[in-house]
Steps between C-alpha positions, in 0.01 A plus 500: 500500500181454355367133388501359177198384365481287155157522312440210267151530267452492127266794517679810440244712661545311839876539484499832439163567786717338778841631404365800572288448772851298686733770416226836651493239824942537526580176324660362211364428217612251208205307270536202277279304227557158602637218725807464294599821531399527894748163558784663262452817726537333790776294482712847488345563901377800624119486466293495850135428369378366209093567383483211298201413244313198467468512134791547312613397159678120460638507868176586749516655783443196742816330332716804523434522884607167554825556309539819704454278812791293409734777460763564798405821564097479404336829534155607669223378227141620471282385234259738307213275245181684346383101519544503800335120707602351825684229384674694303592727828548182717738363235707832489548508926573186506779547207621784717339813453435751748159581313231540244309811375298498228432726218373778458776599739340745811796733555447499837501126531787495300751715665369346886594158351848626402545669813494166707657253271852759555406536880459106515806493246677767762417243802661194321811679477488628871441181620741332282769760655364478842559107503832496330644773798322271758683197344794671516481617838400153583804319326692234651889642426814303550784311287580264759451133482202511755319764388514337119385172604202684704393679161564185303257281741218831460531475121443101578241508766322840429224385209385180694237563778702286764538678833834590596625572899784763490720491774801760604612744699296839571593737269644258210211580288252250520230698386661561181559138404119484566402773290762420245329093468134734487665730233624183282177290562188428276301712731747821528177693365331413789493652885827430717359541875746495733478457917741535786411224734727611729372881498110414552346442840409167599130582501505657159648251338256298388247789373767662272605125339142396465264816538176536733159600504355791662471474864640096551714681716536841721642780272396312217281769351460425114636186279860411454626340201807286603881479347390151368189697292679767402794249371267270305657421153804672579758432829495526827842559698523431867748583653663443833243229474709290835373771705113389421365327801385157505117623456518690224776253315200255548243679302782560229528153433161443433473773256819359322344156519097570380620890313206619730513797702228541740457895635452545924155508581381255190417179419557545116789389353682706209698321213867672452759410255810613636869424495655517818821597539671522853810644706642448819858594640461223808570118423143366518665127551571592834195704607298208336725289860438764724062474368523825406436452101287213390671220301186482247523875400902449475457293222210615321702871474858344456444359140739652334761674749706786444798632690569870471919558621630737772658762338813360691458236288550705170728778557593537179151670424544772744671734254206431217221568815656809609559607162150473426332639796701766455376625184122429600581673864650787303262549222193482733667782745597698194862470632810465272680172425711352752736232516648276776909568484721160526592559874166530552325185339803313662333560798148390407646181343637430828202556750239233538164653440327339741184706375579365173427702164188721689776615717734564245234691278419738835867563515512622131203696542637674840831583303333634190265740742820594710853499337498839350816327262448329221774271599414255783792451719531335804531710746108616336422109619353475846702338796279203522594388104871505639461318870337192310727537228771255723681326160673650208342404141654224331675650219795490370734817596691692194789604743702433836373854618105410391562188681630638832247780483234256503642275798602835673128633476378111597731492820370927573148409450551166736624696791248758445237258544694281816455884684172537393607826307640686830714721267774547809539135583500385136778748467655351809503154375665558126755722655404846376373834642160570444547732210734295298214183555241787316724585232585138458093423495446735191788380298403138546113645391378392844243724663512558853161385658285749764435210688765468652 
């Protein structure tokens, strides 16, 4: 569809000049006499670029762009003045206008000017749409008391600058609280840098947190600009940050102390401003008794502490998380919908996820590449979901025959597990032959594991 470009001048001749001109280039077209009628136009939407005059009868051109500027959806705006001055153009930018040509129009000039206020205009939008599928790739979901009280303490904490120590489980989602208190911030325009502690070797630690110069070190063959650098004025997430050793947690301190960061193999200090924000799934009170974390660093990181739960701890939001990584699993295979049957999420309500939501979300993603139904039973669910499954949900039962199907499948699954899955001895021990314990197995949804 081709843009929609508004031309506002009192000169007839111009109007009529760059109509053309805009409509032999593919676009369209639409000229008015004044800033009255460019507002009135306006408010009915549609336009993409306006070429605005400077000089216009009773409302100028200068005052017209700055009522444009306060409208919700404020177009592209260059300014065209045959009186052209530089404070006239500095006024205009700084009111909001893309830019400033001057009359006599050059064609040329004209149409190149056009041409990157839309491609500038068609950027915006992409990166408007860009950041509102990260943030919701990145959102926090959940109805349950924890996970509401962790959103309500981001929506609390988030716009300060105080550093906050996330602690939890792998796999609960720490990183997304982080990005979600960058995303909510005063400075969620700025770079989030994130490192893995825990993933980085010991000796290259300290030259990817605070950079190095050429040659302070073998293999160091051109300048590195550290994670603190390339964080300044935005925030820097480390996490796993317990499994920094006691050198480089040294060195952290200072630069959280002095905001100085000081690059291997120089004796120049660099200013940073940078929120820290920090994650760690081992209980640093202890490793601060065993000497392993340093009792300085502990409380200059644990400000403001957050606690992300097991997903053990929240049951209740397994059915929204699988629902959800369904649809994104599904959409970015190109695969049709799917949905978990009730047998089914009975069984992931009752195992334990000691992986936590990352293992749940590689689960969903393995059944959305696999199950060629679009029905997820479970006897699609793999054997391990059902040996740590040992308890029944909670939940109330709408029948006698729902509730001795449940205990019958509870007591199966228990002797199935006691034999380590030997299908002949399980067999043995509830009293059946071996092919009445498999046809028992799929009505009860249980699927019989290869490993044993």
């Amino acid at each position: 569809m081709p843009a929609n470009i508004l031309i506002v001048d009192d000169e007839s001749g111009i109007r009529e000049s760059l109509s053309a001109l805009l409509r032999d280039e593919g676009y369209d077209a639409e000229a008015l006499a004044s800033g009255e009628e460019c507002l009135a136009r306006l408010e009915r939407g549609g336009v993409d670029l306006v070429l605005l005059d400077v000089w216009l009868p009773r409302m100028d051109g200068l005052e017209s762009l700055e009522r444009i500027q306060g409208l919700d959806a404020a177009p592209m705006v260059v300014m065209i003045s045959g009186h052209g001055n530089i404070e006239t153009a500095v006024r205009a930018t700084k009111l909001g206008a893309f830019d400033f040509v001057e009359k006599p129009l050059s064609l040329e000039k004209t149409v190149l000017v056009v041409r990157n206020a839309l491609e500038y205009l068609r950027m915006e939008e992409e990166n408007r749409r860009l950041r509102a599928e990260l943030e919701e790739r990145h959102q926090i979901l959940g109805t349950s008391v924890p996970m509401k009280a962790l959103r309500q303490q981001i929506a609390l904490t988030a716009p300060t600058t105080g550093r906050v120590l996330i602690y939890g489980e792998s796999g609960t989602g720490k990183e997304l609280v982080a990005r979600a208190l960058h995303h909510h911030s005063l400075r969620n325009s700025k770079p989030f840098v994130e490192v893995n502690c825990a993933a980085i070797p010991e000796e290259l630690i300290e030259s990817e947190l605070f950079g190095h110069h050429k040659g302070s070190f073998t293999g160091a063959s051109e300048d590195k600009v550290g994670k603190f650098q390339k964080a300044d004025t935005g925030t820097l997430f480390l996490d796993e940050v317990g499994d920094m050793s006691l050198k480089t947690q040294s060195k952290v301190l200072r630069v959280l102390e002095e905001q100085r960061v000081e690059p291997l193999g120089s004796n120049q200090a660099v200013t940073v401003d940078v929120r820290v924000i920090a994650a760690t799934n081992k209980k640093l009170e202890e490793e601060i008794g065993r000497n392993a974390f340093r009792e300085d660093l502990f409380y200059r990181l644990n400000v403001i502490p957050f606690y992300v739960p097991a997903l053990r701890e929240r049951t209740e939001d397994i059915p929204i998380l699988a629902a959800f990584f369904l649809a994104d699993f599904g959409e970015a295979y190109g695969k049709k919908p799917k949905e978990f049957s009730p047998t089914a999420m009975e069984v992931l309500l009752a195992y334990p996820w000691p992986g936590n939501v990352r293992e749940l979300k590689n689960l969903v993603e393995r059944l959305v590449i696999m199950c060629p139904s679009p029905r997820i039973e479970p006897h699609h669910l793999p054997p391990e979901i059902f040996r740590g499954a040992s308890k029944s949900p909670q939940k109330p039962y709408d029948s006698l025959q729902e509730a001795r199907s449940a205990y019958e499948r509870e007591f199966v699954l228990r002797k199935l597990e006691e034999n380590r899955w030997n299908m002949t001895k399980a067999a043995q021990a509830l009293g059946l032959e071996r092919s009445h314990l498999y046809r028992k197995m799929r009505s009860l949804g249980i699927a019989p594991s290869r490993a044993g």
